[in-house]
N, C-alpha and C positions, 0 to 999 in steps of 0.2 A: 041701345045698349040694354042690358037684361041681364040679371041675374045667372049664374051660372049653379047656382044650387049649395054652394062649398063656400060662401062668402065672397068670390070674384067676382070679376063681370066676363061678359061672354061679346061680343062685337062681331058685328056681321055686315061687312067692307064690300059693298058690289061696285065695279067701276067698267058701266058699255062703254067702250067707245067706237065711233061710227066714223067715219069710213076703219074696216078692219085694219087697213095700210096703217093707220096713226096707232093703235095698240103698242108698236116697239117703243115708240115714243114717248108714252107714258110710262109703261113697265120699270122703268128704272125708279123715278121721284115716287112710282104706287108704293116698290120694294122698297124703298128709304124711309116711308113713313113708317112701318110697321114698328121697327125698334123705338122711336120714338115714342108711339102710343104706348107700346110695351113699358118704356122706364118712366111711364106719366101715370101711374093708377092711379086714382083718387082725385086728379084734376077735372074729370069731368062727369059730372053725374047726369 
């Protein structure tokens, strides 16, 4: 997590996964977490 410049933070979320076939599988609960991190600022430093 990093500083975004403007008092935010900035996060940078990489997620391989390997065999490519398993990718759909994750994509959902990857997409769900976002709004979550999103309405959590300040929880995690």
């Amino acid at each position: 997590m990093a500083s975004d410049g403007d008092g935010g933070r900035r996060v940078t979320w990489i997620t391989d996964v390997l065999p490519d076939v398993l990718a759909g599988h994750i994509e959902a609960p990857m997409s769900a977490a976002v709004p979550i991190m999103t309405a959590t600022p300040g929880r995690v430093s």
